[in-house]
N, C-alpha and C positions, 0 to 999 in steps of 0.2 A: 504494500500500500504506500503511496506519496504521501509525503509529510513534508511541514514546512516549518521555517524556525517559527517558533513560538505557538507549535500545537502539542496538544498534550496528546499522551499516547500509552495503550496498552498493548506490551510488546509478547514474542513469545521467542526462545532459545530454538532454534534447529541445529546449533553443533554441541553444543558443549554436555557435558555426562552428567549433572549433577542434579538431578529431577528438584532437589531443595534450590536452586539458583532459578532453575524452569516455572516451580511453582512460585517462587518472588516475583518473578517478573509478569507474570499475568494476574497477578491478585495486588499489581499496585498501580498506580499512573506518575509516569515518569513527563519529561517537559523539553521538547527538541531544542535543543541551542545552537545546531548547527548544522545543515546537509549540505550534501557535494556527491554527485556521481553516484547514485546509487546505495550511499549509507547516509544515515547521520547519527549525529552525537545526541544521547538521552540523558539527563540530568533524575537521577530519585534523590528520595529523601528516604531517610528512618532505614538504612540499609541494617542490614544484622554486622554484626562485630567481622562474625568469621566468613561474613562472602565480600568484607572492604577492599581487599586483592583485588576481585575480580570486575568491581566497581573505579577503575582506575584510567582514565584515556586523556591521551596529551596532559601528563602532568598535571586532571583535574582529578578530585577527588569526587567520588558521588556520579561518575559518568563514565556510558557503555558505549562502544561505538554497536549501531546495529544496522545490519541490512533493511531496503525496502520493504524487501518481503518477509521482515519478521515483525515487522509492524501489525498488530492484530485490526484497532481498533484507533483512528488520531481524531481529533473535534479541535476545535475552537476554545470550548467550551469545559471545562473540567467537571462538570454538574453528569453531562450526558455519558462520562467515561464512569463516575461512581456509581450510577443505572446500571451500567454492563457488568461491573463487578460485582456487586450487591443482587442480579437477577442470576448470575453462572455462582454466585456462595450457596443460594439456596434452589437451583434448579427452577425458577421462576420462568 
């Protein structure tokens, strides 16, 4: 999915092994800072202690580089991304 800076977005992992990293990242909304080509930079908050490593891009702390296509769900709107999360917590 395209995203643009300053949409918010719920992303989802396609490489990485760590199903606990996987389920972080689609049960939070994170906040693009920056695209180019095909990726962009995602900013979260409230990471957990032991996934800070893997929250780390250009020397920012709290930011994931991720593909287009692992972008789930991006808005405007931050209201319409806690809808998505709060209807897939309870199967709504």
């Amino acid at each position: 999915m395209k995203c643009k800076v300053g949409d918010y977005v719920i992303c989802r992992e396609i490489q990485y092994p760590l199903e606990s990293i996987k389920e972080f990242l689609t049960n939070n909304i994170g906040y693009v800072t920056y695209t180019c080509h095909g990726y962009c930079i995602v900013r979260f908050e409230n990471i957990p202690e032991e996934f800070s490593c893997s929250f780390r891009c250009n020397d920012m702390n709290n930011h994931r580089s991720m593909d287009h296509n692992e972008i789930l769900h991006s808005s405007k709107n931050i209201e319409d991304l806690k809808l998505i999360i709060i209807t897939n917590k309870y199967n709504l």
